[in-house]
PADOBA-304249 format. One record per residue (C-alpha): residue number from 1; residue in one letter; chain; x, y, z. Coordinates in nm, 3 decimals, m for minus. Example, Ala and Ser with C-alpha at 12.3 -4.5 7.8 and 13.67 -1.06 7.14 Angstrom:
% PADOBA-304249
<node num="1" residuo="A" cadena="A" px="1.230" py="m0.450" pz="0.780"/>
<node num="2" residuo="S" cadena="A" px="1.367" py="m0.106" pz="0.714"/>
//
This chain:
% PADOBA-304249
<node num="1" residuo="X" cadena="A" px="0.000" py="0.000" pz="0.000"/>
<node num="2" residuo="X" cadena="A" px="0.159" py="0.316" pz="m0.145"/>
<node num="3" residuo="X" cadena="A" px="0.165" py="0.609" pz="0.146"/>
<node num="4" residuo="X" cadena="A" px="0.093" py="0.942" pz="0.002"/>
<node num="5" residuo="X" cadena="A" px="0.282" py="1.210" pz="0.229"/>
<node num="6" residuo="X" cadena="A" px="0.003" py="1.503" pz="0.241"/>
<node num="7" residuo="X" cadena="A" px="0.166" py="1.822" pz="0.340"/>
<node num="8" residuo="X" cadena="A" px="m0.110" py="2.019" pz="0.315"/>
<node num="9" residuo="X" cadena="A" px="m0.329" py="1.780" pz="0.618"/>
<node num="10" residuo="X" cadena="A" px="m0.005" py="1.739" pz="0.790"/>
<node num="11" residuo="X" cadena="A" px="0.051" py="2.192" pz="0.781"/>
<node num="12" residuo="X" cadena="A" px="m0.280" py="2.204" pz="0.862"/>
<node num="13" residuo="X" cadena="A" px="m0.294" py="1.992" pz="1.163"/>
<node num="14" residuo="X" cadena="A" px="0.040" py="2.186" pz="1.324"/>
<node num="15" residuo="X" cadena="A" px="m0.122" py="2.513" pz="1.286"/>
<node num="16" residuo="X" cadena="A" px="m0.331" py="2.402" pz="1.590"/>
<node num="17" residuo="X" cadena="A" px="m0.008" py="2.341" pz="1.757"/>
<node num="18" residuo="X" cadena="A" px="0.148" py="2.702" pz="1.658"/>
<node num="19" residuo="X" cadena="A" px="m0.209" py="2.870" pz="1.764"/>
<node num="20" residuo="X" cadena="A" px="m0.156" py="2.758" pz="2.079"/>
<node num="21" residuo="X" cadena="A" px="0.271" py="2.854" pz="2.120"/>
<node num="22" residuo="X" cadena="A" px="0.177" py="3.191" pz="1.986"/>
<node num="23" residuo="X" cadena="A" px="m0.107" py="3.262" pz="2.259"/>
<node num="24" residuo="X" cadena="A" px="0.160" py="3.103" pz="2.520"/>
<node num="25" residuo="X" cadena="A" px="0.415" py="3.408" pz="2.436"/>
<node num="26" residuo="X" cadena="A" px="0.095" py="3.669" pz="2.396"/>
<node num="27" residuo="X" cadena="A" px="0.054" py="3.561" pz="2.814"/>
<node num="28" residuo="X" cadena="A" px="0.384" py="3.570" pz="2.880"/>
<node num="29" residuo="X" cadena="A" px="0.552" py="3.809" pz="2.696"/>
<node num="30" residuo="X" cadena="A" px="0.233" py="4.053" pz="2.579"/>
<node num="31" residuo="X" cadena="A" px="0.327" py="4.067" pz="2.224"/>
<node num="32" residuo="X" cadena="A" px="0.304" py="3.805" pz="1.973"/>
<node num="33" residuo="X" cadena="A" px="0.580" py="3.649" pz="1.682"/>
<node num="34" residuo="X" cadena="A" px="0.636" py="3.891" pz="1.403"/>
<node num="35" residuo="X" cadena="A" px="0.788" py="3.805" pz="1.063"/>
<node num="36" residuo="X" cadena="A" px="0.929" py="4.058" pz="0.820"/>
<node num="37" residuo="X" cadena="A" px="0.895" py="4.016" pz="0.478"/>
<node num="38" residuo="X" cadena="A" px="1.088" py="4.189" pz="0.217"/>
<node num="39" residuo="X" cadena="A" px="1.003" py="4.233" pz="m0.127"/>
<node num="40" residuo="X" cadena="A" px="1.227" py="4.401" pz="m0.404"/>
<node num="41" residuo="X" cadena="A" px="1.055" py="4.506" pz="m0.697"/>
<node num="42" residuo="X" cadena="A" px="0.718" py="4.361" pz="m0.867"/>
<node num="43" residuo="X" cadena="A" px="0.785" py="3.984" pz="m0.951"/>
<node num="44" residuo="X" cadena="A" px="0.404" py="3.895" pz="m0.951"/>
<node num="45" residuo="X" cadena="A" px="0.540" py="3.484" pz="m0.835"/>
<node num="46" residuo="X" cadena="A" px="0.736" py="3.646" pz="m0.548"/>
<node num="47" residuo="X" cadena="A" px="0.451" py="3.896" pz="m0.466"/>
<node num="48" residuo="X" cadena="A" px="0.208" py="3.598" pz="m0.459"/>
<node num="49" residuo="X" cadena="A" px="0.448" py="3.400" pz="m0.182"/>
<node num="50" residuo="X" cadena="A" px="0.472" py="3.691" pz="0.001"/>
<node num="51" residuo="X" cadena="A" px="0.108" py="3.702" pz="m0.002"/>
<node num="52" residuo="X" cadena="A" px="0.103" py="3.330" pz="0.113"/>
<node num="53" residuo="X" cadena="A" px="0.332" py="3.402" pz="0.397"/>
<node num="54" residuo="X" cadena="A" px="0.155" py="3.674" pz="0.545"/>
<node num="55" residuo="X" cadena="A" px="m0.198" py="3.486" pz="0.523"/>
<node num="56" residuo="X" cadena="A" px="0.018" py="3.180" pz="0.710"/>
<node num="57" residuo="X" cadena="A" px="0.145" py="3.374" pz="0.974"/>
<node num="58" residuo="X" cadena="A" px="m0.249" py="3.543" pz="1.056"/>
<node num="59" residuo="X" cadena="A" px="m0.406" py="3.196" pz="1.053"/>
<node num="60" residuo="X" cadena="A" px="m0.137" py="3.119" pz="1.388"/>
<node num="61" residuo="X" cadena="A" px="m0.211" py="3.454" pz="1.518"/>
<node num="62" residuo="X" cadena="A" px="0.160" py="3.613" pz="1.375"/>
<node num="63" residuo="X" cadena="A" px="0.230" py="3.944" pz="1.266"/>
<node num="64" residuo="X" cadena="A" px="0.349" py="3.965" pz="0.944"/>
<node num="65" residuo="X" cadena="A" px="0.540" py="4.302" pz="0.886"/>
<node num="66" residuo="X" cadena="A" px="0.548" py="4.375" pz="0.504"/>
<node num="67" residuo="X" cadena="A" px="0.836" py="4.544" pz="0.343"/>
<node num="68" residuo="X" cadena="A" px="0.837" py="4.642" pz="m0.008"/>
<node num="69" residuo="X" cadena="A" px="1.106" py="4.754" pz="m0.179"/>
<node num="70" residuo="X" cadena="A" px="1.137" py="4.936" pz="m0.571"/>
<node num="71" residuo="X" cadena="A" px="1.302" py="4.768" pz="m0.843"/>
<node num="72" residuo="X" cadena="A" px="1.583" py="5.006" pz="m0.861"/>
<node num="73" residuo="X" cadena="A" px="1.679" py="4.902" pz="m0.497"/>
<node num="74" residuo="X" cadena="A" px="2.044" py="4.888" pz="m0.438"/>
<node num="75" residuo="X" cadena="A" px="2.249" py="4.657" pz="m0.243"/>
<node num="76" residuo="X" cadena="A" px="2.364" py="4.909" pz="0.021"/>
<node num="77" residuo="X" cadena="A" px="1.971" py="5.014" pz="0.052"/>
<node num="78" residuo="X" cadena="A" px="1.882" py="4.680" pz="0.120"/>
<node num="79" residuo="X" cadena="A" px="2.184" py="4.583" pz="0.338"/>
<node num="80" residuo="X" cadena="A" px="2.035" py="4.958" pz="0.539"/>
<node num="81" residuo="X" cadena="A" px="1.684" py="4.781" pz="0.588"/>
<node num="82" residuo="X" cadena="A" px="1.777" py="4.432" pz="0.691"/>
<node num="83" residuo="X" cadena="A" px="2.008" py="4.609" pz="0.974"/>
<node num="84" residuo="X" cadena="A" px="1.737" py="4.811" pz="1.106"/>
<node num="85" residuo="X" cadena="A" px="1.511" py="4.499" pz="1.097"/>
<node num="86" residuo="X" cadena="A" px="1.801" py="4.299" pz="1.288"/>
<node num="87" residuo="X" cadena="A" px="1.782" py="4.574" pz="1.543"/>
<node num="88" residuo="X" cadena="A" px="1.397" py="4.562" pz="1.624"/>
<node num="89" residuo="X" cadena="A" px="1.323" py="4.429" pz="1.910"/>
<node num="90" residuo="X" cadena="A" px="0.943" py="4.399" pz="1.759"/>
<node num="91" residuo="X" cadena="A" px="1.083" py="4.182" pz="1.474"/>
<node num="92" residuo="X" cadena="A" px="1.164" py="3.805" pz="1.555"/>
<node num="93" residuo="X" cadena="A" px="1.233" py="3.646" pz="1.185"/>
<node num="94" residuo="X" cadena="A" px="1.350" py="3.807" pz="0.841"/>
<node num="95" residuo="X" cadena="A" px="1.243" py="3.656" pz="0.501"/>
<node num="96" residuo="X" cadena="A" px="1.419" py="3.830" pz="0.205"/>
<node num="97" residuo="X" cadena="A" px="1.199" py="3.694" pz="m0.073"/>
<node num="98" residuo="X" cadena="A" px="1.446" py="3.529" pz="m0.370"/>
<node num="99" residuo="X" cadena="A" px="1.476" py="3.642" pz="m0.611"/>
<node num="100" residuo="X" cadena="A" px="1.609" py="4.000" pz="m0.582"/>
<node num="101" residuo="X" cadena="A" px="1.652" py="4.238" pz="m0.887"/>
<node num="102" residuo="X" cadena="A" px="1.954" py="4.149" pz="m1.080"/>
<node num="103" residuo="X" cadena="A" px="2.174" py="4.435" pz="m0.953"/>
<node num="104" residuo="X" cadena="A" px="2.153" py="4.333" pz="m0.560"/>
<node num="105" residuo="X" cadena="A" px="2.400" py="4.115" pz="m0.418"/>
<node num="106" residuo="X" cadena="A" px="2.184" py="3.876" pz="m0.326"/>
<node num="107" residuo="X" cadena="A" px="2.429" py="3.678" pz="m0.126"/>
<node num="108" residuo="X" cadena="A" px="2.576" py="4.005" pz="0.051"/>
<node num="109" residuo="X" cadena="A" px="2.223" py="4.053" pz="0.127"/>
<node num="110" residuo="X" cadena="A" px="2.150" py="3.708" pz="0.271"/>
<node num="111" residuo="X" cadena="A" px="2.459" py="3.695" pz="0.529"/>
<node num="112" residuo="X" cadena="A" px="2.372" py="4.017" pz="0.666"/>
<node num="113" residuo="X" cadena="A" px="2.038" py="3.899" pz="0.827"/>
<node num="114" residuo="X" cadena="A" px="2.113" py="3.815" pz="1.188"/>
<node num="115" residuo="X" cadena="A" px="2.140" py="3.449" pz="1.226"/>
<node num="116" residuo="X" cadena="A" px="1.887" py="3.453" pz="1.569"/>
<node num="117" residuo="X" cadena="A" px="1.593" py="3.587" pz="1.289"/>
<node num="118" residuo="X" cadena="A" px="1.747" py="3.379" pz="1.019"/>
<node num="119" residuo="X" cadena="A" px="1.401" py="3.206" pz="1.007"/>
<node num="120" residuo="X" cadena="A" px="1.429" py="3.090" pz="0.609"/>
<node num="121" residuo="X" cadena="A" px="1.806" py="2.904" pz="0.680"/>
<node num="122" residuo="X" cadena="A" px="1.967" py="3.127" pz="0.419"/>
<node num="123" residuo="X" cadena="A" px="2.241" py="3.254" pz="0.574"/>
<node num="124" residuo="X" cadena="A" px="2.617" py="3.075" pz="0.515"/>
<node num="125" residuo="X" cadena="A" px="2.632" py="3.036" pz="0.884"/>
<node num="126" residuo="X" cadena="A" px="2.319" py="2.874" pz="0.953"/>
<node num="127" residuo="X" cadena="A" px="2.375" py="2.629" pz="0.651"/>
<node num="128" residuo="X" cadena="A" px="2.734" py="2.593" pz="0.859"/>
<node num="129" residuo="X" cadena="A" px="2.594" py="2.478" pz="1.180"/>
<node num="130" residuo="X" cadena="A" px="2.350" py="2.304" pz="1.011"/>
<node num="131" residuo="X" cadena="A" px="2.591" py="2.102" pz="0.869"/>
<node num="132" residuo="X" cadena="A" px="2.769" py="2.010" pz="1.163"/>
<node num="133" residuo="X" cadena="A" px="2.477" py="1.901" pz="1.363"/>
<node num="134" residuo="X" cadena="A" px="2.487" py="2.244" pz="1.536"/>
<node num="135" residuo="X" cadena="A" px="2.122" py="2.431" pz="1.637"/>
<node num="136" residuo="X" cadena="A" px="2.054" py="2.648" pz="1.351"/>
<node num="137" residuo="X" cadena="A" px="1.728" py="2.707" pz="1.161"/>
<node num="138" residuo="X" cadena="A" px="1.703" py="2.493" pz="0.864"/>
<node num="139" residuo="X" cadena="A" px="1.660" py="2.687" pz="0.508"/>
<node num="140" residuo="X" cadena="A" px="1.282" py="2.564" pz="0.486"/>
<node num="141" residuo="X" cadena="A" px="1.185" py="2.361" pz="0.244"/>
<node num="142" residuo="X" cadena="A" px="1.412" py="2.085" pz="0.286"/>
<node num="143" residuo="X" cadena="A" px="1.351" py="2.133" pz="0.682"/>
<node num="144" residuo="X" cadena="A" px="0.981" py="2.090" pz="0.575"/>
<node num="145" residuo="X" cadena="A" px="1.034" py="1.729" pz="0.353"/>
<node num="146" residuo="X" cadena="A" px="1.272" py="1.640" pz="0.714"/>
<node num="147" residuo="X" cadena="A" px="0.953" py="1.715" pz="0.903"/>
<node num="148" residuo="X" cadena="A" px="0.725" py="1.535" pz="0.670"/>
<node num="149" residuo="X" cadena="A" px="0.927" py="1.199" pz="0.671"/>
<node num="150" residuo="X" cadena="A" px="0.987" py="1.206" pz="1.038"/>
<node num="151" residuo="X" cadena="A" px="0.579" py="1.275" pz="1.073"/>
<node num="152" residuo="X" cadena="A" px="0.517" py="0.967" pz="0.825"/>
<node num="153" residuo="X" cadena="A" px="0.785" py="0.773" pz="1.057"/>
<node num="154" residuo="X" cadena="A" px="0.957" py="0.666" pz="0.698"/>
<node num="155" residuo="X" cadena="A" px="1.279" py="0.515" pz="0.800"/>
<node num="156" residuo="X" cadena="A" px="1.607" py="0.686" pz="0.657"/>
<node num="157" residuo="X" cadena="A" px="1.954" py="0.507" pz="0.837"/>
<node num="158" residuo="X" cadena="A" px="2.148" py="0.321" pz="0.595"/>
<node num="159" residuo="X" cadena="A" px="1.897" py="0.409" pz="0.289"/>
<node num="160" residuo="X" cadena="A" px="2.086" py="0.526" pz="m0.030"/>
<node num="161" residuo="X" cadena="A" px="1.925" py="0.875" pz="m0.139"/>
<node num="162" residuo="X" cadena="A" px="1.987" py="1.065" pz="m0.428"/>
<node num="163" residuo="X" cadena="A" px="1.927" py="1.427" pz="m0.422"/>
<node num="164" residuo="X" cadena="A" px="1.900" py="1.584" pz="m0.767"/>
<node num="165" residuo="X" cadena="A" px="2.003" py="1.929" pz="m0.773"/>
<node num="166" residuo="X" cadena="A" px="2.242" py="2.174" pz="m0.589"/>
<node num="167" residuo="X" cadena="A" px="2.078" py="2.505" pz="m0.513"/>
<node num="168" residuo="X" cadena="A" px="2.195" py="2.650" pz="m0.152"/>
<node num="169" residuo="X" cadena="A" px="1.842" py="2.675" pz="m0.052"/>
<node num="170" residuo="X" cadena="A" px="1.690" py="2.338" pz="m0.151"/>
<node num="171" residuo="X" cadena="A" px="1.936" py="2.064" pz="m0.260"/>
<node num="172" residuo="X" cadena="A" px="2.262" py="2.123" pz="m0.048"/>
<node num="173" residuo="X" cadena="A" px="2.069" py="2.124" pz="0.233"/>
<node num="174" residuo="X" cadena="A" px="1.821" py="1.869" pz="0.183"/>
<node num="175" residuo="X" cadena="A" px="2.159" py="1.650" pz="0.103"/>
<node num="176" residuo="X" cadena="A" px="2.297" py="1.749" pz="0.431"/>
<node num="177" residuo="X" cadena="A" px="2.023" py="1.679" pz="0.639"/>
<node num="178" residuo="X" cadena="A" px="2.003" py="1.335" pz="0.506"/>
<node num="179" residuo="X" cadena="A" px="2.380" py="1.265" pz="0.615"/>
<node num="180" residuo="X" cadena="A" px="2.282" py="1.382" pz="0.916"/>
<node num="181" residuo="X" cadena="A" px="1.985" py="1.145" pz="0.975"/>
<node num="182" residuo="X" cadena="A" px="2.252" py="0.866" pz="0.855"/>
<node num="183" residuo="X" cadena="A" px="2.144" py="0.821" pz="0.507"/>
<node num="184" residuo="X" cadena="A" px="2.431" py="0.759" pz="0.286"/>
<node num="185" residuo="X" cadena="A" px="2.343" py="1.031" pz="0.007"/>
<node num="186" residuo="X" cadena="A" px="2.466" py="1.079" pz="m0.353"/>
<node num="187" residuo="X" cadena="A" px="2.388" py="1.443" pz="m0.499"/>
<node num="188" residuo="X" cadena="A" px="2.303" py="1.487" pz="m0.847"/>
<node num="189" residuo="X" cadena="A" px="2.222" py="1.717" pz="m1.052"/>
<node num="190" residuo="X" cadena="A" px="2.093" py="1.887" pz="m1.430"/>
<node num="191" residuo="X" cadena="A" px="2.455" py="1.780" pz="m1.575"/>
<node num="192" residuo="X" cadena="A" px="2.496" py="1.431" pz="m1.414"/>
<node num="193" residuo="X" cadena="A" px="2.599" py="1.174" pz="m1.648"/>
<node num="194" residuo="X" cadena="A" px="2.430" py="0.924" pz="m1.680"/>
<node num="195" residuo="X" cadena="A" px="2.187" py="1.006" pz="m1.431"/>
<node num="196" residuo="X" cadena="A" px="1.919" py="0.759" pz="m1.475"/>
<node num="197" residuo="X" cadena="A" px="2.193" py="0.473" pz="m1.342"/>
<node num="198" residuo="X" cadena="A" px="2.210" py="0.666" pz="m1.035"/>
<node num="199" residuo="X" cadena="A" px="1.850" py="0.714" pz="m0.955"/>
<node num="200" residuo="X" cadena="A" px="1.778" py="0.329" pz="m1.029"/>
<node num="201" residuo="X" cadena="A" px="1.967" py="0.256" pz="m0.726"/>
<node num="202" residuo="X" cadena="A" px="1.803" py="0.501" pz="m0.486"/>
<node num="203" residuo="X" cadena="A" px="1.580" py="0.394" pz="m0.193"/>
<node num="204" residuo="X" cadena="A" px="1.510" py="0.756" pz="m0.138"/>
<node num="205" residuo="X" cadena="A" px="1.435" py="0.986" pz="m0.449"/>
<node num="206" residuo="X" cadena="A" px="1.439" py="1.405" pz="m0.384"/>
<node num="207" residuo="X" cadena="A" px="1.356" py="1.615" pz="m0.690"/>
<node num="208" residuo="X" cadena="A" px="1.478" py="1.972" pz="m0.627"/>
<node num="209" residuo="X" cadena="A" px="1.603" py="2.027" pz="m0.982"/>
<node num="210" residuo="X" cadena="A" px="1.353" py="2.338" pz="m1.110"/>
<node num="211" residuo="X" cadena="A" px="1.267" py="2.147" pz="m1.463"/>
<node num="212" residuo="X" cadena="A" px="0.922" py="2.005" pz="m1.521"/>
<node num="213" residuo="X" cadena="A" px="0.914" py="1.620" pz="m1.520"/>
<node num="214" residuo="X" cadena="A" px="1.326" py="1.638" pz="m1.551"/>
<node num="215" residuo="X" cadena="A" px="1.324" py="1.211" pz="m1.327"/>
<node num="216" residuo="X" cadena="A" px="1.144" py="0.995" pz="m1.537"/>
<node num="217" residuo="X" cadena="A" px="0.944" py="0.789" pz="m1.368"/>
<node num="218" residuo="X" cadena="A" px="1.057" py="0.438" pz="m1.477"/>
<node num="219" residuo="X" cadena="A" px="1.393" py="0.552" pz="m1.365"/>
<node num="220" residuo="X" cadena="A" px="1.246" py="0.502" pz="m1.001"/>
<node num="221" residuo="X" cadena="A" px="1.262" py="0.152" pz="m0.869"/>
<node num="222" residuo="X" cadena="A" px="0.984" py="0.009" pz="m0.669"/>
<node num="223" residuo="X" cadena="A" px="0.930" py="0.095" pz="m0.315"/>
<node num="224" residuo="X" cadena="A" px="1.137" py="0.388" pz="m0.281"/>
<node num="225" residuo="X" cadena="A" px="1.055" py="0.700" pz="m0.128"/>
<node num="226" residuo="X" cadena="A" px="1.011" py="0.997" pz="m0.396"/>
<node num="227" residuo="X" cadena="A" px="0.989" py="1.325" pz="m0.250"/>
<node num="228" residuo="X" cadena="A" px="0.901" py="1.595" pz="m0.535"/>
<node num="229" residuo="X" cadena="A" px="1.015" py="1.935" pz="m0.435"/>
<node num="230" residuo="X" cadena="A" px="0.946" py="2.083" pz="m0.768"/>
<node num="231" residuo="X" cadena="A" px="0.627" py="2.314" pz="m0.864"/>
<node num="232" residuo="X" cadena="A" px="0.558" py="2.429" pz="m1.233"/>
<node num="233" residuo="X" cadena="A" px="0.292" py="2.629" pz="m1.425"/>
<node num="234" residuo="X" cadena="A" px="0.187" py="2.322" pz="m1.596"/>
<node num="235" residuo="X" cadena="A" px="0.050" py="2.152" pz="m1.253"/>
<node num="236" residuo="X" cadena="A" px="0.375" py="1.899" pz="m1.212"/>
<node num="237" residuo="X" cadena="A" px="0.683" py="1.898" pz="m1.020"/>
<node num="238" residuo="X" cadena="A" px="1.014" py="1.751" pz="m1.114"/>
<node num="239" residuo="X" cadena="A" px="0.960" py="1.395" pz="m1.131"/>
<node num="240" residuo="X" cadena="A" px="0.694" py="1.220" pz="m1.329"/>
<node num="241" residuo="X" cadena="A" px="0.485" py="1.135" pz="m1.093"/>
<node num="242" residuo="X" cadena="A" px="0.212" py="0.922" pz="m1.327"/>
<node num="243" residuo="X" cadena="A" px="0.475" py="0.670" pz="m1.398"/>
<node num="244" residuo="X" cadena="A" px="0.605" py="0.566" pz="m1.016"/>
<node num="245" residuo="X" cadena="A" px="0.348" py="0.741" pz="m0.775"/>
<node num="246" residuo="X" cadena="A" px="0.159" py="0.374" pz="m0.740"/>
<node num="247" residuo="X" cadena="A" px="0.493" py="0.173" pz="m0.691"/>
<node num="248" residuo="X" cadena="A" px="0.648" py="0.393" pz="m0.447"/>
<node num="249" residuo="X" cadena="A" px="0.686" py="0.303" pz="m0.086"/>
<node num="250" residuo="X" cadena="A" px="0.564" py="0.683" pz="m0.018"/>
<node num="251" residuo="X" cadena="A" px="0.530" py="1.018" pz="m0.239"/>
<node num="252" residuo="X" cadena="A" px="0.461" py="1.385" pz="m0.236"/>
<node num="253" residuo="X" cadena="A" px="0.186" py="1.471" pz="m0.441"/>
<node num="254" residuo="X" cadena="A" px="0.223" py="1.785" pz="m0.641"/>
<node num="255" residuo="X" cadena="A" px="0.073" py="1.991" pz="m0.560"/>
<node num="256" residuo="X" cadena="A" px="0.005" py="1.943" pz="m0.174"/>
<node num="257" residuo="X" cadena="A" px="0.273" py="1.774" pz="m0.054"/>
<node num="258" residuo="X" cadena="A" px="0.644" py="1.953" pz="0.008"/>
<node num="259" residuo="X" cadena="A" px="0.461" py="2.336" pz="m0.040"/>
<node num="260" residuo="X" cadena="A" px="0.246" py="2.344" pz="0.229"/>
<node num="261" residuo="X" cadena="A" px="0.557" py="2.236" pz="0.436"/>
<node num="262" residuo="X" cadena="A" px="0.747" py="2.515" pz="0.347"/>
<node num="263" residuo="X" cadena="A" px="0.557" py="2.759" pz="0.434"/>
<node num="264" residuo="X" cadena="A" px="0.450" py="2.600" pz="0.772"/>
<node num="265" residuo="X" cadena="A" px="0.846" py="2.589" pz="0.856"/>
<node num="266" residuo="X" cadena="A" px="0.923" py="2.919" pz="0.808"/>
<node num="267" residuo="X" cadena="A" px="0.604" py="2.996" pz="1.058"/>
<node num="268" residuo="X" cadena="A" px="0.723" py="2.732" pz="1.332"/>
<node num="269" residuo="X" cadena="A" px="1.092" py="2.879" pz="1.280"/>
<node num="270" residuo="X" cadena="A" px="0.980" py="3.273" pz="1.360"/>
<node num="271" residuo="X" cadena="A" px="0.764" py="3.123" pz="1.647"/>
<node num="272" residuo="X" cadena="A" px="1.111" py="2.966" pz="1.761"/>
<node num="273" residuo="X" cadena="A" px="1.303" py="3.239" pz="1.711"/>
<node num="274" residuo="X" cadena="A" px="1.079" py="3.442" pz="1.945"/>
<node num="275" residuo="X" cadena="A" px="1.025" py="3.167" pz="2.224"/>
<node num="276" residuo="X" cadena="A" px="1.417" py="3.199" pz="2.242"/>
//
């Protein structure tokens, strides 16, 4: 019997959970989390997920504390902003939305954020600590799938996963945090060679490559786990779902499956950041 990991049920169900930490800090502290969001310029995707966010932190009872930003931002206004948000005492996580307008340091941008409201993992240092096992917050979505297999109980010690792609915020991590949970973890990526011969021996399957139906699906073997991190316009992730969905051991449907995580992660994270 295939298990289908739904995010969405398992976001919704935690939301109780973060209701209940954020009126625990209203009574003791008298003010509630608040999460800053910056957006730079008018990316209609990024203004929509900034949209998203804010809804997600009013459902828990959050403060979301919108910053918008013109297109023509530079990187020394931006660095300015994120420094006065590190200094509020009224502000307990920092999301700079990616992407920024081409002329921003991005990274610059990223490292400056203190690492106590680092609430998305995007920092160097966090993904550092992370690394070595140290207490950091996890760059979100991969801390999401984490939280999704460990609510699903899915075993990972000794499994062989393959992680296909590199980005700093997705698939570096996500590869980490398997070594870390003992998997023994081969990372792959849109130039592998050969990459079908790799996937055919995984027991654990992460897309997090940013092309539509990039995995094919017969490449999967049966009863793995196949975590699909991707979203596209066309309804589909990364991995062709269709063609391995019913032999998997477990999946994440897409839509509904690693999104919903996301999101919820970078909620539980600010409500973290402020308990602390």
């Amino acid at each position: 019997m295939t298990l289908i990991m739904d995010g969405k049920s398992v976001a919704k169900k935690t939301e109780e959970t973060l209701k209940e930490r954020v009126e625990t800090i209203k009574q003791e502290k008298g003010y509630v989390p608040t999460l800053a969001t910056i957006l730079v310029g008018n990316d209609p995707a990024s203004a929509t997920y900034v949209k998203m966010k804010g809804n997600a932190c009013e459902r828990v009872g959050m403060k979301s504390l919108k910053v918008e930003l013109p297109e023509n931002t530079s990187t020394e206004d931006l660095l300015s902003k994120i420094r006065e948000l590190n200094s509020s005492a009224e502000v307990s996580g920092i999301l700079l939305q990616h992407p920024v307008p081409p002329q921003i340091d991005e990274r610059r941008c990223f490292d400056a954020i203190d690492i106590t409201k680092d609430v998305d993992g995007v920092t160097c240092l966090g993904f550092g600590n992370m690394s070595m096992g140290e207490k950091a917050f996890g760059s979100c979505t991969p801390q999401g799938i984490m939280r999704l297999l460990d609510y699903y109980k899915l075993e990972l010690e000794g499994k062989h996963a393959v992680v296909v792609g590199r980005s700093p915020i997705l698939g570096k991590p996500m590869a980490l945090m398997l070594l870390n949970k003992n998997a023994t973890v081969t990372i792959c990526h849109s130039r592998t060679k050969d990459l079908e011969s790799h996937i055919k021996k995984a027991d654990i399957v992460v897309g997090a490559v940013g092309i539509p139906k990039f995995i094919q699906g017969e490449w999967i073997k049966n009863d793995a786990i196949v975590i699909d991190a991707g979203y596209h316009p066309e309804q589909c992730g990364d991995i062709d779902l269709e063609a391995c969905s019913e032999r998997s051991l477990a999946y994440t449907p897409v839509p509904g499956g690693v999104g919903p995580m996301t999101i919820n992660t970078l909620i539980l994270q600010t409500i973290e950041a402020c308990e602390s």
